[in-house]
C-alpha positions as CSV (number, residue, x, y, z in Angstrom):
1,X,0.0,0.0,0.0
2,X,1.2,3.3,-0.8
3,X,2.1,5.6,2.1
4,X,-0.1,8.7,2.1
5,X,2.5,10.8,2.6
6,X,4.7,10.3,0.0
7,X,2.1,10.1,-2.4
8,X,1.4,13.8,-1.2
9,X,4.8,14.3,-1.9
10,X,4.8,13.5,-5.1
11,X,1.8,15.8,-5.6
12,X,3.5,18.5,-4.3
13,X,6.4,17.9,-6.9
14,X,4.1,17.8,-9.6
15,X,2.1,21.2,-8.7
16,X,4.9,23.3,-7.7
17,X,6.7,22.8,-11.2
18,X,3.4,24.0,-13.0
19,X,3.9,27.1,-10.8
20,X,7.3,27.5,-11.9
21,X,7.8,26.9,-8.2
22,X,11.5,25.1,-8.0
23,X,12.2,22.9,-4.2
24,X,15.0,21.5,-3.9
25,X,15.1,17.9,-1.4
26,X,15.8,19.7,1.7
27,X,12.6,22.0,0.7
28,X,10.7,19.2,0.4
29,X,12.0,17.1,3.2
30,X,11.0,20.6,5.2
31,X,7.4,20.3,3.8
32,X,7.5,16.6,4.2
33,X,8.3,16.9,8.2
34,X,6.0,20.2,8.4
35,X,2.7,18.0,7.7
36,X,3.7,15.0,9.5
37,X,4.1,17.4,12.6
38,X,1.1,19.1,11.6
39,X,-0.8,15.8,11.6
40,X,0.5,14.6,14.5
41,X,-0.3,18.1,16.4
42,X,-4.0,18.1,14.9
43,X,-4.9,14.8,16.6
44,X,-4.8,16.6,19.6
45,X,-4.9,20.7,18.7
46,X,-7.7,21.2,15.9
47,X,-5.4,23.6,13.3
48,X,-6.9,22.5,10.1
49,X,-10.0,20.6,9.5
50,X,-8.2,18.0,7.5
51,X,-4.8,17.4,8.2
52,X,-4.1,14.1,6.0
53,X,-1.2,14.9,4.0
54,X,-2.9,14.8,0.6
55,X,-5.4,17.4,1.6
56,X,-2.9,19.7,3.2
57,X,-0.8,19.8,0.3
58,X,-3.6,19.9,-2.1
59,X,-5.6,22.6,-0.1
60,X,-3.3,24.8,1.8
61,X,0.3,24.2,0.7
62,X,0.2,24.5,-3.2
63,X,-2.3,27.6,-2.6
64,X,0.4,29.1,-0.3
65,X,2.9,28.4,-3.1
66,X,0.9,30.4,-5.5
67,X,2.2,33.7,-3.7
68,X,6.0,32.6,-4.4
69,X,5.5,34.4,-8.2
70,X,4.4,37.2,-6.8
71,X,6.6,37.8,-3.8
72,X,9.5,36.7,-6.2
73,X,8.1,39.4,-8.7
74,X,8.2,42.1,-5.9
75,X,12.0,41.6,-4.8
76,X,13.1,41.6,-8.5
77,X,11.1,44.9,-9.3
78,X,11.9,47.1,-6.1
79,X,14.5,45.2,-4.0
80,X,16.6,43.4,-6.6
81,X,19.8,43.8,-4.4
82,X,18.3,42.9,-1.2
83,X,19.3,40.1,0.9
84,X,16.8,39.6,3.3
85,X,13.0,40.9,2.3
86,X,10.8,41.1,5.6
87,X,7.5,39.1,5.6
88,X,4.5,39.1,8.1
89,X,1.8,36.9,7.7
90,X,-1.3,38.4,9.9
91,X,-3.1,35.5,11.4
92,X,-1.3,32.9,10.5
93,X,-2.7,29.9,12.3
94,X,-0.7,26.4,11.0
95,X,1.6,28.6,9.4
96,X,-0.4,29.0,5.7
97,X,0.8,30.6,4.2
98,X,3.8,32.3,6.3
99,X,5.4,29.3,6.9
100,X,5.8,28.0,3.6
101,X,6.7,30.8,1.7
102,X,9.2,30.5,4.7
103,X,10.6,27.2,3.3
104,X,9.9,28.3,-0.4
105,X,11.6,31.4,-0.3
106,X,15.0,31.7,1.8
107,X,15.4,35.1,1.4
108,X,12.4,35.6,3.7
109,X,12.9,37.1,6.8
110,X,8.9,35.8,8.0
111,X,7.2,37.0,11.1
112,X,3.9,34.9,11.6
113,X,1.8,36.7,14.0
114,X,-1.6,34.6,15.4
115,X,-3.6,34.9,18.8
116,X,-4.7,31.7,19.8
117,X,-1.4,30.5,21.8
118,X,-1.9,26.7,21.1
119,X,-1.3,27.4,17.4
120,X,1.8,29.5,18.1
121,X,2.9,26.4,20.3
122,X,2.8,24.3,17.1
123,X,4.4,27.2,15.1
124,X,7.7,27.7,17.4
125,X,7.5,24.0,17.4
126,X,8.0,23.4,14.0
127,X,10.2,26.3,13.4
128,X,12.8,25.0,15.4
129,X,12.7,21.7,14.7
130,X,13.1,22.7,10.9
131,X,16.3,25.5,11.9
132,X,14.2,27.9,10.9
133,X,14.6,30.2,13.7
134,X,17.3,32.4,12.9
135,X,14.6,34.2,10.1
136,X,11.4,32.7,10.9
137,X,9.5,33.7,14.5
138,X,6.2,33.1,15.7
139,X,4.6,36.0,18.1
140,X,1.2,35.6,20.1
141,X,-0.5,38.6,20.0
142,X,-3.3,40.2,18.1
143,X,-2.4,42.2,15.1
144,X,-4.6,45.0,15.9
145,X,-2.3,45.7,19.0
146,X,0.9,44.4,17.8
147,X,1.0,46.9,14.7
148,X,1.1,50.1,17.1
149,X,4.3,48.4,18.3
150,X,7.5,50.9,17.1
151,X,9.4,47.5,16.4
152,X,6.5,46.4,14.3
153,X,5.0,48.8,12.2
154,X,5.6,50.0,9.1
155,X,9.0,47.7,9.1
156,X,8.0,45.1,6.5
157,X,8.3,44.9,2.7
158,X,5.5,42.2,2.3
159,X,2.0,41.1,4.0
160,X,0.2,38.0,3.8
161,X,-3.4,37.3,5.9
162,X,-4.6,34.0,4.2
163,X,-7.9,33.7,6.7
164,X,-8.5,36.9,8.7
165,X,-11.7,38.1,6.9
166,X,-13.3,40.6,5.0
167,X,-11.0,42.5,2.6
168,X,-11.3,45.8,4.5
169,X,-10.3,44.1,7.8
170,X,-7.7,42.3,6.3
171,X,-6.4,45.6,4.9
172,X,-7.1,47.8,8.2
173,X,-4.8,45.1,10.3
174,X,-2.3,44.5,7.3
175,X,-1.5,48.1,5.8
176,X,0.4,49.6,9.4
177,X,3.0,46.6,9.2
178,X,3.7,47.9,5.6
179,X,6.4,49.9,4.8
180,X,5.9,52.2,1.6
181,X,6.6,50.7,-1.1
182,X,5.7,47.3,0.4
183,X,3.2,44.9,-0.7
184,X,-0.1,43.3,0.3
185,X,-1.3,39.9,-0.9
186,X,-4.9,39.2,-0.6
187,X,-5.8,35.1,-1.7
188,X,-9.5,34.8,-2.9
189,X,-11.7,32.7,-4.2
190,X,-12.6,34.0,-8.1
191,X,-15.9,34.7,-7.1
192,X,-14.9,37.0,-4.6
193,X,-13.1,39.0,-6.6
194,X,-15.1,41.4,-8.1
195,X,-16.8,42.4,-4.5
196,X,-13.3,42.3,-3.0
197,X,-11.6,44.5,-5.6
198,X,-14.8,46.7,-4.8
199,X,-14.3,47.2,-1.1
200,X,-10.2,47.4,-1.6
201,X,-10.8,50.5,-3.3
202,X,-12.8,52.0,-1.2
203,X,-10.7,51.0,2.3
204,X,-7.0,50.8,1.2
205,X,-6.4,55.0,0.1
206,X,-7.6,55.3,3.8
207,X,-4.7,53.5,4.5
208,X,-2.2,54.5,2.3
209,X,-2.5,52.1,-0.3
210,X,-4.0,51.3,-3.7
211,X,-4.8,47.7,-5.2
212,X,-2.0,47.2,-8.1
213,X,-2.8,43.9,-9.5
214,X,-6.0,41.6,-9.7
215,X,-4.6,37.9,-11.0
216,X,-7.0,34.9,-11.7
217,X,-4.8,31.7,-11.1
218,X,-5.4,28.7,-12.9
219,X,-7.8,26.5,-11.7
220,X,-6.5,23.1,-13.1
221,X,-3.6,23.4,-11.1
222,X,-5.4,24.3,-7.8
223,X,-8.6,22.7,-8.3
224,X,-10.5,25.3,-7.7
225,X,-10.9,29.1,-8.6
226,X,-8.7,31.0,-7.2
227,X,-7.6,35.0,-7.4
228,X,-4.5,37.4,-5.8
229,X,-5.0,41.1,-5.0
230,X,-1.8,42.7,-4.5
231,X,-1.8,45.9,-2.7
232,X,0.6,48.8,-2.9
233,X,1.8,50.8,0.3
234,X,2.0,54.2,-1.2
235,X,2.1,56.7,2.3
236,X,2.6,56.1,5.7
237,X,-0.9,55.2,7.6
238,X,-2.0,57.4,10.3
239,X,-1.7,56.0,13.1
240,X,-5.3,56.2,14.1
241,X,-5.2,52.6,12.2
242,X,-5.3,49.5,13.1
243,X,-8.7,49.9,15.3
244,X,-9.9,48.2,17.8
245,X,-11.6,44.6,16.3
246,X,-14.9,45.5,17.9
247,X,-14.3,49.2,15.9
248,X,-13.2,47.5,12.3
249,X,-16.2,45.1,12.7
250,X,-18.8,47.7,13.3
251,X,-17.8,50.4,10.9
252,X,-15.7,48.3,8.0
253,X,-13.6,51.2,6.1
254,X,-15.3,50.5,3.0
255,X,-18.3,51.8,4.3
């Protein structure tokens, strides 16, 4: 019988070249250990709904791996000579995708910054059993209160917030991290899109920013319809923003 998760694996392999994606074996050996741990963590911790390797690679991995174009795209057009490119993904739960841009990427300097402190126990976890700590670190705090923090805001090049919520939330807590000229990446479904690129534009210039990009990915790859918003940083945000949850809930910038 064939093991489960080699034969996600070998998925993984196959999807990541039809992103142009390249691993090499130790990247893969980290993504191989990242959902056994994962797996092993979720019998006890609930992280994802489904953690059997074909479904987390399937579902959350490749998806996450769908950002690599983009954040590669960003270093080579503003930050060609930079070493280290600063990353914080808002939210971050099991790591998705943080954590394996992370792995994908090792230029990334990542921050992944969720609540719930069982899910950061999984995250420092992993990250040190992979040597990842010297550029990956996992903080528990909310973002709302974290991003008024001097050594937090307005100090990274890229966002990511893969699950937080509506666009305009998403862009309220992400936009302060930012620093101008840095980049937002907001994962939708396709069907989202249109309504998302609606509420973008009326939330992010309150911000500071302005959506740049609107990419449909392909859908034979995933398996399901999927679209990026990038946003642009282009001024500093006051610093009236982030708002309290309750605040961001109640009166949503896009209003």
């Amino acid at each position: 019988m064939a093991d489960p998760l080699e034969e996600a694996m070998a998925l993984l392999s196959v999807r990541a070249k039809q992103l142009f994606v390249s691993l090499t074996e130790e990247q893969v050996e980290l993504v191989r250990q990242y959902c056994a741990q994962l797996a092993d963590y979720n019998t006890h911790t609930n992280l994802v709904s489904d953690a059997s390797p074909e479904i987390l690679v399937a579902d959350h991995i490749v998806d996450s791996l769908t950002l690599v174009k983009f954040v590669d795209d960003f270093k080579r057009r503003k930050l060609p000579q930079a070493a280290i490119i600063a990353l914080v993904d808002i939210g971050s739960g099991a790591g998705l995708p943080g954590l394996i841009l992370a792995i994908a990427l090792p230029y990334l300097d990542v921050t992944l910054i969720e609540s719930v402190g069982k899910k950061v126990r999984f995250l420092e976890s992993f990250i040190e059993t992979a040597g990842l700590n010297k550029r990956v670190r996992a903080v528990c705090e909310r973002a709302e209160v974290i991003a008024h923090q001097r050594q937090y805001r307005e100090n990274f090049h890229a966002a990511t917030a893969r699950a937080v919520g509506a666009i305009e939330l998403v862009a309220e807590l992400a936009m302060p991290f930012l620093r101008v000229g840095g980049e937002l990446y907001l994962q939708k479904s396709l069907s989202q899109l249109d309504e998302a690129s609606r509420h973008a534009t009326r939330s992010l210039p309150k911000l500071g920013g302005a959506i740049i990009e609107a990419t449909a990915l392909d859908a034979r790859i995933l398996g399901k319809e999927r679209a990026v918003l990038v946003a642009e940083k282009r001024t500093v945000t006051a610093n009236q923003y982030p708002r309290a949850w309750a605040q961001m809930k109640h009166r949503p910038l896009s209003q």
